[in-house]
C-alpha positions in Angstrom: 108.3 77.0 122.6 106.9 80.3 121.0 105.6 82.9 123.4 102.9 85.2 122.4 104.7 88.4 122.5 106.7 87.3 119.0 103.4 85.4 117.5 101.7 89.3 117.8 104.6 90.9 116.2 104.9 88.9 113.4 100.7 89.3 113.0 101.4 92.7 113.2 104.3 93.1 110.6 102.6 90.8 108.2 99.6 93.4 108.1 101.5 95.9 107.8 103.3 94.7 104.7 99.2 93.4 103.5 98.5 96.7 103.6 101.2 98.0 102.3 100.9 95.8 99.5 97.1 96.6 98.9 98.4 100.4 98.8 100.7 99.8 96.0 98.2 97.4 93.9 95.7 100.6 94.4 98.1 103.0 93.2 99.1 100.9 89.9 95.4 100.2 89.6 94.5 103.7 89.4 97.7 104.9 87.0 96.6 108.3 85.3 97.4 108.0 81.7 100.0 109.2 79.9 99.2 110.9 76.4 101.1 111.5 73.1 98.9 113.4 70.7 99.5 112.3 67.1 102.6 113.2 65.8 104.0 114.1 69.4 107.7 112.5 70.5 107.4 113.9 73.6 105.3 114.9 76.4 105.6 116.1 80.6 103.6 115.5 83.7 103.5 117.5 86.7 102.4 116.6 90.1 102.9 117.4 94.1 103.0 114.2 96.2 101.1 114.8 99.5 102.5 114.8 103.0 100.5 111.4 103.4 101.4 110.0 99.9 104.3 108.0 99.1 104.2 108.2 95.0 102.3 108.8 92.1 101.7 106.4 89.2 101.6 106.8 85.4 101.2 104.4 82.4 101.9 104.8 78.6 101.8 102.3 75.9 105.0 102.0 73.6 106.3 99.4 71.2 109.4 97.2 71.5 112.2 98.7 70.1 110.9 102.5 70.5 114.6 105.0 72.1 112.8 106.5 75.2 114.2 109.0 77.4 112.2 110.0 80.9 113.8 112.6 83.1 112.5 113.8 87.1 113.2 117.6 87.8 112.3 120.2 90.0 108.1 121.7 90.0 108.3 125.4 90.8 107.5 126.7 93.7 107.5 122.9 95.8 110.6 122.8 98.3 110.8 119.3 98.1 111.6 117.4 95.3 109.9 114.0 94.3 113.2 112.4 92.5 112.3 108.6 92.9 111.7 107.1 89.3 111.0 103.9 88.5 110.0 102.9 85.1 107.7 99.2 85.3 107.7 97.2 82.0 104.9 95.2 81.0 106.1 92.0 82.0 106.8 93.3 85.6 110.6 94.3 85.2 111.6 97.6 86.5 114.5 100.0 86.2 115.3 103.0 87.5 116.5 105.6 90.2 117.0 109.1 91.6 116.8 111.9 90.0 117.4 113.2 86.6 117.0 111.0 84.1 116.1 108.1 85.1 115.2 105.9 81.9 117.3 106.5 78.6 117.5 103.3 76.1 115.6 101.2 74.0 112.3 99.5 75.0 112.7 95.9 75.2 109.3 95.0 75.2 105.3 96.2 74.1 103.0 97.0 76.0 101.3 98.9 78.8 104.5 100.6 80.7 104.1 101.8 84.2 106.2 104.9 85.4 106.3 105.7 89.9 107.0 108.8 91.0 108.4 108.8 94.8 109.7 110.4 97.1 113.6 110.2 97.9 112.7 109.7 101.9 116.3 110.2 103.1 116.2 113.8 101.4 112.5 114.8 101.9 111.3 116.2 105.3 107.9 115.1 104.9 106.0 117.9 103.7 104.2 118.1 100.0 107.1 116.8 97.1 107.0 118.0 93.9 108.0 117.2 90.4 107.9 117.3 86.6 108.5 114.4 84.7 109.8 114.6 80.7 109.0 111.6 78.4 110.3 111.3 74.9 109.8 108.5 72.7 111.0 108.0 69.3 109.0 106.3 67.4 110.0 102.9 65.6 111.5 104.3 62.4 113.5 107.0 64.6 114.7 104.3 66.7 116.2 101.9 64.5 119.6 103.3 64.6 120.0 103.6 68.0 118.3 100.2 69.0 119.3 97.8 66.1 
């Protein structure tokens, strides 16, 4: 027999996790968008991840086959450092990790790319993170010989 005291913490950790959920569906929902003017290989955000924020979202479109490179440093003047990096492919795979660079290969698919910015929570203190993000994508010709 099941007493209530377990029923209400399981209710309780599944809305939690709901929410939680909801949070990250927002967040990928509202990706700001990440622009290459013509002719451009490469490109950099910047950003500061609030005490209350977990990450930040980003999205750029990009073509099988394309060499990309995407590196997490520092942002002056923030103490702590945003270094979490994962880079979403359009089906829904992900790779990625802390700090530095965090994406270097080929593209294995086209489409509308997702990149999170987090924050490492074991080296973070809670306060406002910070961090700049480098992107560099070949384009197709430029790629060939590293991807082929």
């Amino acid at each position: 027999m099941i007493t209530q005291k377990p029923l209400v913490l399981l209710a309780l950790m599944l809305l939690t996790l709901q929410s939680s959920l909801a949070n990250l569906s927002d967040n990928e929902a509202n990706a700001k968008a990440i622009q290459f003017k013509k002719g451009q290989i490469t490109t950099s955000v910047e950003g500061v991840i609030s005490a209350k924020q977990t990450d930040n979202w980003y999205q750029f479109n990009a073509n099988e086959g394309q060499y990309a490179v995407i590196n997490i440093s520092n942002k002056s003047r923030i103490n702590e450092v945003a270094n979490v990096g994962i880079l979403k492919f359009p089906s829904g795979a992900q790779e990625g990790t802390k700090g530095g660079i965090i994406y270097q290969g080929c593209l294995p698919e086209s489409g509308k790319y997702q990149l999170r910015i987090a924050r490492n929570l074991m080296a973070t203190h809670g306060g406002k993170a910070g961090y700049r993000a480098e992107i560099i994508i070949l384009p197709r010709y430029a790629s060939r010989e590293l991807c082929d």
